[in-house]
OpenMM code with the backbone's topology and positions (N, CA, C; nanometers):
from openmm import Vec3, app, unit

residues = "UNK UNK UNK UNK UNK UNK UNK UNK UNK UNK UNK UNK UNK UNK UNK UNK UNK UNK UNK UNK UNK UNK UNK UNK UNK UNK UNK UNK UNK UNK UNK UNK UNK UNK UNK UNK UNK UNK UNK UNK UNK UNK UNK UNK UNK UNK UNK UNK UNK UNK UNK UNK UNK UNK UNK UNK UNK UNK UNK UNK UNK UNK UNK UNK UNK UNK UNK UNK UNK UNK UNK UNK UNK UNK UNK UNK UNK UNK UNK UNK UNK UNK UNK UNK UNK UNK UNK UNK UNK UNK UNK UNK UNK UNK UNK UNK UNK UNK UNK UNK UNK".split()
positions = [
    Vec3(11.3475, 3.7417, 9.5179),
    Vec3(11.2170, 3.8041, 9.5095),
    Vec3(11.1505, 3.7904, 9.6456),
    Vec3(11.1252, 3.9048, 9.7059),
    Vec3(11.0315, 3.8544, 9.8215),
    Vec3(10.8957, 3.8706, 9.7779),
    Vec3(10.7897, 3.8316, 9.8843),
    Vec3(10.6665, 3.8285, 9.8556),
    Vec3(10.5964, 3.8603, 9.9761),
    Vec3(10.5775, 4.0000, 10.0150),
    Vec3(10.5037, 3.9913, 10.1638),
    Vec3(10.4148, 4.1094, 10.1479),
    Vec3(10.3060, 4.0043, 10.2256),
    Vec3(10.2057, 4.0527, 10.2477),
    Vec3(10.0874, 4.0918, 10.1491),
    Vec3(10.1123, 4.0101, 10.0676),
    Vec3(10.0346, 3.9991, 9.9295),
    Vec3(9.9537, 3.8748, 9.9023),
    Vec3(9.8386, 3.8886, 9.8232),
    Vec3(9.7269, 3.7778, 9.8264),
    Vec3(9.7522, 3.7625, 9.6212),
    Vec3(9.8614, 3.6559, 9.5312),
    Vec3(9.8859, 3.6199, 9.4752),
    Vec3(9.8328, 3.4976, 9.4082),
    Vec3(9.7752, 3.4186, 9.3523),
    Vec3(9.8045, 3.3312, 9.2861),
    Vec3(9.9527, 3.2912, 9.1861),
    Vec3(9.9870, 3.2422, 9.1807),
    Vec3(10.1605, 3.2023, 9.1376),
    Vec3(10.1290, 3.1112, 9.0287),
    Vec3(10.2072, 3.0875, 8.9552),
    Vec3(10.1828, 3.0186, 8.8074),
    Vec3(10.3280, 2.9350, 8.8126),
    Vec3(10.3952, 2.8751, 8.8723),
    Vec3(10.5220, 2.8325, 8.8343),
    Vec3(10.5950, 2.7435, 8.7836),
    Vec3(10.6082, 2.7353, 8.6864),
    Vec3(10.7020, 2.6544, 8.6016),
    Vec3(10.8284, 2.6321, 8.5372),
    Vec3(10.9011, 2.5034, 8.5147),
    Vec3(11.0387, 2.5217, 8.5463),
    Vec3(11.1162, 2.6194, 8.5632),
    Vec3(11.0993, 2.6084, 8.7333),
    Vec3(11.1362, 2.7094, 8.8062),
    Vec3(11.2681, 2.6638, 8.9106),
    Vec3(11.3876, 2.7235, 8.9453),
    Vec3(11.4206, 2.6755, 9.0486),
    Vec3(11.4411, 2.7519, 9.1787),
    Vec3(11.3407, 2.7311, 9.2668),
    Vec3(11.2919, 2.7932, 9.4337),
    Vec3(11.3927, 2.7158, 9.5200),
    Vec3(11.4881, 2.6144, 9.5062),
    Vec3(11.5603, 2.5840, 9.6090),
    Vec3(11.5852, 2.6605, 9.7080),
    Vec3(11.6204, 2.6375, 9.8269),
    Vec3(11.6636, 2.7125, 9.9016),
    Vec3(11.5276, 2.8374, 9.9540),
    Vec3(11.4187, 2.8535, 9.8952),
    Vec3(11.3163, 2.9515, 9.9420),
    Vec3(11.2657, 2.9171, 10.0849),
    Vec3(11.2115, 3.0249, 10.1414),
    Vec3(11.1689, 3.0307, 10.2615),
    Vec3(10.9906, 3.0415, 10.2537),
    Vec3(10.8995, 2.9780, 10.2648),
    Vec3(10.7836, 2.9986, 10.3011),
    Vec3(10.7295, 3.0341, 10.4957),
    Vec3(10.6972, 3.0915, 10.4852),
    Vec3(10.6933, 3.1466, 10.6411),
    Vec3(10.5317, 3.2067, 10.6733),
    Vec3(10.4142, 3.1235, 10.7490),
    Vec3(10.2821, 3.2318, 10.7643),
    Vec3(10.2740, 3.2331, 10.6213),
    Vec3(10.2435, 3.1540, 10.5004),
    Vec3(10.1919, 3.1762, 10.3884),
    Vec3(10.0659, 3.0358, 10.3760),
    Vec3(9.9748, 3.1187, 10.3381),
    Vec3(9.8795, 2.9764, 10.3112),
    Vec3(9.8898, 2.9422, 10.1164),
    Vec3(9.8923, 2.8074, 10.1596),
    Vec3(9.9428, 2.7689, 10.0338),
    Vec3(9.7989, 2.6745, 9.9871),
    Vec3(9.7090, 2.7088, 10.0369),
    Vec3(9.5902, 2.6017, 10.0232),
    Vec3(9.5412, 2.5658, 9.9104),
    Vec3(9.5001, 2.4753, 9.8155),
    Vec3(9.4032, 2.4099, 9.7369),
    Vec3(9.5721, 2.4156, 9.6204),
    Vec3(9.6763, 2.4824, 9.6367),
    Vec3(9.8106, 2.4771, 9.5526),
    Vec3(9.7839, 2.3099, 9.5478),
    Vec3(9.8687, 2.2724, 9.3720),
    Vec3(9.8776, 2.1611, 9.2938),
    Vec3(10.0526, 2.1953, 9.2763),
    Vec3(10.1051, 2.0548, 9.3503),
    Vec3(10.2436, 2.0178, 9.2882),
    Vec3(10.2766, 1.8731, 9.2259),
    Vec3(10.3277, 1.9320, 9.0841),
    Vec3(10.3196, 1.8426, 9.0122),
    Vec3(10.5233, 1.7839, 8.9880),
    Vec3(10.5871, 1.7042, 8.9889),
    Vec3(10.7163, 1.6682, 8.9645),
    Vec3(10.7804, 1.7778, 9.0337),
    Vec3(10.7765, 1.7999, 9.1497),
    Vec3(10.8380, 1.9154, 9.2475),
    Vec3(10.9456, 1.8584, 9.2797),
    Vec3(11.0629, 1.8422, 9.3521),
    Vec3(11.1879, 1.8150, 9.4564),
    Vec3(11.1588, 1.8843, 9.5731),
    Vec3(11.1239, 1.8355, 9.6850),
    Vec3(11.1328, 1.8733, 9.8432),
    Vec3(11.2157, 1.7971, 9.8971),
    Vec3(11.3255, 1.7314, 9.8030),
    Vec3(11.4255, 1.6412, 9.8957),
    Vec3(11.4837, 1.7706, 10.0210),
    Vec3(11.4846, 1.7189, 10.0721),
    Vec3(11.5539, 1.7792, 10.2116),
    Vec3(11.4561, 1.8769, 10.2618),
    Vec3(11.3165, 1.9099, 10.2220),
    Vec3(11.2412, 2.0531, 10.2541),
    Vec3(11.1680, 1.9987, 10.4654),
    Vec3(11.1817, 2.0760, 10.5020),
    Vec3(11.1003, 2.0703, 10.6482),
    Vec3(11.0393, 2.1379, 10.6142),
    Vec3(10.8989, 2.0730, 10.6999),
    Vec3(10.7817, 2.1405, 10.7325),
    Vec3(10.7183, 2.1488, 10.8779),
    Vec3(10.7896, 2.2414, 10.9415),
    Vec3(10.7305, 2.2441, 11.1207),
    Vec3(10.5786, 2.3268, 11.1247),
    Vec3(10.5321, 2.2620, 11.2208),
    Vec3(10.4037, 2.3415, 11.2625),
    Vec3(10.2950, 2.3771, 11.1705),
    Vec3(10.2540, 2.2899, 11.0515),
    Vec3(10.2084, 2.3022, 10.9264),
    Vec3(10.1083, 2.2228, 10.9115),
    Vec3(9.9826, 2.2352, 10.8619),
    Vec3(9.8665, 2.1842, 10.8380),
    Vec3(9.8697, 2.1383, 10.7246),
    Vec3(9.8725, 2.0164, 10.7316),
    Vec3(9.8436, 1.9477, 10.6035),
    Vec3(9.7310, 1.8392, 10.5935),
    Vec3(9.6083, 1.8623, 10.6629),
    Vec3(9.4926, 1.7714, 10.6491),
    Vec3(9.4431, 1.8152, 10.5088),
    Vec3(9.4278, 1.7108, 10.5035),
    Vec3(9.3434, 1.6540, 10.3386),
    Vec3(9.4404, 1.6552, 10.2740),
    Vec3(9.5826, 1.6291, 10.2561),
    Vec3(9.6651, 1.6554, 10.1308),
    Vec3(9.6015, 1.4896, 10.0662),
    Vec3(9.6797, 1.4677, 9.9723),
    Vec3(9.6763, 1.3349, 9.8484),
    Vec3(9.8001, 1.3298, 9.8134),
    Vec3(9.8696, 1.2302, 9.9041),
    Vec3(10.0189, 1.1684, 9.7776),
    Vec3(9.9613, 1.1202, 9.7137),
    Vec3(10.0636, 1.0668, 9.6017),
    Vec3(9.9816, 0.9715, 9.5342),
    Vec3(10.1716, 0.9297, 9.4391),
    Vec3(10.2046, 0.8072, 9.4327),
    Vec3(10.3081, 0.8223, 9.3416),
    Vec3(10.4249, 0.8929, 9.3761),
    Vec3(10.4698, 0.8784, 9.5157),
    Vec3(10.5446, 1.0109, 9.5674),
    Vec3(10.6625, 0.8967, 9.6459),
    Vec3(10.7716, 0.9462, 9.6420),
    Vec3(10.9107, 0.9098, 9.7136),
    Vec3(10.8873, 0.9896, 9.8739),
    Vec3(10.8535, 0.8819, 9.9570),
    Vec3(10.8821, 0.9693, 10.1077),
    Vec3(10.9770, 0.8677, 10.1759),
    Vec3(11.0872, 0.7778, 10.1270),
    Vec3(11.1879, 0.7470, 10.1754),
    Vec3(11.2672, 0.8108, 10.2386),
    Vec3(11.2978, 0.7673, 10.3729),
    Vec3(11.3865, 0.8537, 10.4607),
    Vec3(11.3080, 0.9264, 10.5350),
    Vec3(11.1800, 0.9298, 10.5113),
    Vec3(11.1342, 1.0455, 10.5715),
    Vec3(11.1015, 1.0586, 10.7416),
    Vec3(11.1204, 1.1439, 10.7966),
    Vec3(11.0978, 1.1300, 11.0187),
    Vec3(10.9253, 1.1890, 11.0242),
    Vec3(10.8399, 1.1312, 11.0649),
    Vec3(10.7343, 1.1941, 11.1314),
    Vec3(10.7455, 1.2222, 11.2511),
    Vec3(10.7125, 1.3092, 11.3223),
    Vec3(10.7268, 1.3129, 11.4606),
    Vec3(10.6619, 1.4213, 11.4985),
    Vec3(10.5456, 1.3633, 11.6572),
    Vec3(10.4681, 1.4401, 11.6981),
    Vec3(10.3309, 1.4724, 11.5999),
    Vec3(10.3235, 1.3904, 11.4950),
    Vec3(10.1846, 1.4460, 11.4289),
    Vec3(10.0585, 1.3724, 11.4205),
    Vec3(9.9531, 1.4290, 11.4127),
    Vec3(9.8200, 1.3881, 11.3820),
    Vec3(9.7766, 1.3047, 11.2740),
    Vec3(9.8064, 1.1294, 11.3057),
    Vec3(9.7923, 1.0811, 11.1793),
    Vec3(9.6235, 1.0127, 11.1865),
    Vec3(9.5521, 1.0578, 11.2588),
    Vec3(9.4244, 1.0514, 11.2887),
    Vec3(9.3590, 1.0470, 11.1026),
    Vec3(9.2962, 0.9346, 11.0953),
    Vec3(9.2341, 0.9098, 10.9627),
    Vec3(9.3453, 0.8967, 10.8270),
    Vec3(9.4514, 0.8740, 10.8675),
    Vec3(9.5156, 0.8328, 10.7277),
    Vec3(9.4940, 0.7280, 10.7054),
    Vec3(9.4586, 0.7028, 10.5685),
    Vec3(9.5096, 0.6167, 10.4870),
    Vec3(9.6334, 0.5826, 10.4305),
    Vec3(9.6534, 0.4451, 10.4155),
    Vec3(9.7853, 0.3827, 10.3223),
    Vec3(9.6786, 0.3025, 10.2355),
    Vec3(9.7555, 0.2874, 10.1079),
    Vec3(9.7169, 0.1725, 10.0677),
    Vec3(9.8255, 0.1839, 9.9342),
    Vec3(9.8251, 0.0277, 9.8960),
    Vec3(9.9450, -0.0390, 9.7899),
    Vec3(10.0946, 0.0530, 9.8140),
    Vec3(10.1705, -0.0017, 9.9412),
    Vec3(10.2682, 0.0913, 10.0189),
    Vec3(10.3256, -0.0270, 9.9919),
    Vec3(10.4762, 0.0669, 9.9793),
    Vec3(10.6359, -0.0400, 10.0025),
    Vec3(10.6884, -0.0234, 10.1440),
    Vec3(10.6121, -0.0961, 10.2626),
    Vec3(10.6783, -0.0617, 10.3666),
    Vec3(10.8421, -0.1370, 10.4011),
    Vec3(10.9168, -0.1588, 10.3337),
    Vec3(11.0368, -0.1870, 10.3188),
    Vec3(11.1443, -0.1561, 10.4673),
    Vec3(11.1793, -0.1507, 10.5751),
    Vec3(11.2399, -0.0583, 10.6771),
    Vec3(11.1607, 0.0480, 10.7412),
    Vec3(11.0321, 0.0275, 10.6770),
    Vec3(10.9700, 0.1468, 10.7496),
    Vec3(10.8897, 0.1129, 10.8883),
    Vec3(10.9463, 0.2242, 10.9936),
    Vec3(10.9336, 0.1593, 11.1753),
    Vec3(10.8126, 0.2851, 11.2000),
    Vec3(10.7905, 0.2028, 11.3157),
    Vec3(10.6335, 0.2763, 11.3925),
    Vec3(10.7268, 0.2517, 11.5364),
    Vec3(10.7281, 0.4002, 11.6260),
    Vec3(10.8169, 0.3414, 11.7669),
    Vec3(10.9273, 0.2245, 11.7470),
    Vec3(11.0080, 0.2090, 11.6610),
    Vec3(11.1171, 0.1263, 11.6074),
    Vec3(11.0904, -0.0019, 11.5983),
    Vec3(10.9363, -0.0607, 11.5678),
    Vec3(10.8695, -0.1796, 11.5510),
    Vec3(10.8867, -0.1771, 11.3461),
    Vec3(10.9109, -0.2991, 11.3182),
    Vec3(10.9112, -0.2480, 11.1800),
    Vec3(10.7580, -0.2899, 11.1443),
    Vec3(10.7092, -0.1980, 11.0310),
    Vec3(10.5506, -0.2242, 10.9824),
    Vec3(10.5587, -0.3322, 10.9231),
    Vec3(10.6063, -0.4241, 10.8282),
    Vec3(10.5837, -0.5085, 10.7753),
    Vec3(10.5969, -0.6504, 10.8972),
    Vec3(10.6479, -0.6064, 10.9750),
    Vec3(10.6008, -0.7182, 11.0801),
    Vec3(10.5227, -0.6884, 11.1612),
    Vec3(10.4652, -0.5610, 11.1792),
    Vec3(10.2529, -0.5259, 11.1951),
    Vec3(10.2085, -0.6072, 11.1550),
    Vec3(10.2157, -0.5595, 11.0131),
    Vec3(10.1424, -0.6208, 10.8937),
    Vec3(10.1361, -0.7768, 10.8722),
    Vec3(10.2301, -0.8425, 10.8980),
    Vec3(10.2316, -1.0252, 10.8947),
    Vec3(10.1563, -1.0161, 10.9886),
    Vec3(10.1835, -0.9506, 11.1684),
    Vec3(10.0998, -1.0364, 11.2369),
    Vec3(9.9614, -1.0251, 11.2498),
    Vec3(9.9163, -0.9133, 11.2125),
    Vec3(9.8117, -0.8788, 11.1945),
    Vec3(9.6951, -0.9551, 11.0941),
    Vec3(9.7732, -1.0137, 10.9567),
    Vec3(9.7407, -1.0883, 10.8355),
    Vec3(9.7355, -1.2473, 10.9238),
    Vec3(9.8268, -1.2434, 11.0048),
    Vec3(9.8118, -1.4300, 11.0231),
    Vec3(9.7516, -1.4095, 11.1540),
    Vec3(9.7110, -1.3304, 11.2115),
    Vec3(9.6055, -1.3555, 11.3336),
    Vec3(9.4543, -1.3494, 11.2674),
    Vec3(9.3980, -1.2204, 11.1887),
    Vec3(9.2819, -1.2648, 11.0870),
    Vec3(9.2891, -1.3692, 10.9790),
    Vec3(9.4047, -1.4653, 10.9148),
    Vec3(9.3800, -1.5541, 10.8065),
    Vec3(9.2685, -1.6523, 10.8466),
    Vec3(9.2144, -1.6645, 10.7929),
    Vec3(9.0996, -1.7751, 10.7175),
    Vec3(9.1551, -1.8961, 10.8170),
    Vec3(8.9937, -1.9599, 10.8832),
    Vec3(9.0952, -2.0721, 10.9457),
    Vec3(9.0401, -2.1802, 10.9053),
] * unit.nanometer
topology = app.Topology()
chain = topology.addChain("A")
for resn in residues:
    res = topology.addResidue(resn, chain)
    for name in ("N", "CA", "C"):
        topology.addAtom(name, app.Element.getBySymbol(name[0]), res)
């Protein structure tokens, strides 16, 4: 099915889009609920204000982006590196340089 050049609202449910191409489509104020983007890229894409929440981003590469005002909070940083520093040893030293003295 293509879709060009059309101003749609989409309704979709168990659906399978694998393999689809989004290209120049604004997908704004869209709700995904139990989706699969295992393997999906997203280059050159605006995503200020999204909300994980409950979401698998294991494995995942950031690179080159605007993490200006994110939040984390109650995170499994498990292996997860900043410039190949791992975060959970941020996070200790950061915790035992402010602990209570």
């Amino acid at each position: 099915m293509k879709l060009h050049s059309v101003t749609e609202r989409l309704d979709v449910n168990d659906a399978n889009l694998s393999g689809s191409e989004f290209n120049d489509a604004n997908l704004s104020g869209s709700r995904f609920t139990q989706i699969n983007f295992a393997g999906a890229s997203f280059d050159d894409c605006n995503l200020s204000g999204w909300r994980i929440s409950d979401v698998n981003l294991s494995g995942t590469k950031i690179e080159g982006a605007n993490l200006s005002g994110m939040v984390f909070s109650g995170c499994r940083w498990t292996g997860a590196t900043i410039n190949g520093v791992a975060v959970q040893d941020l996070l200790d030293a950061y915790e035992a340089r402010n602990a209570p003295r």
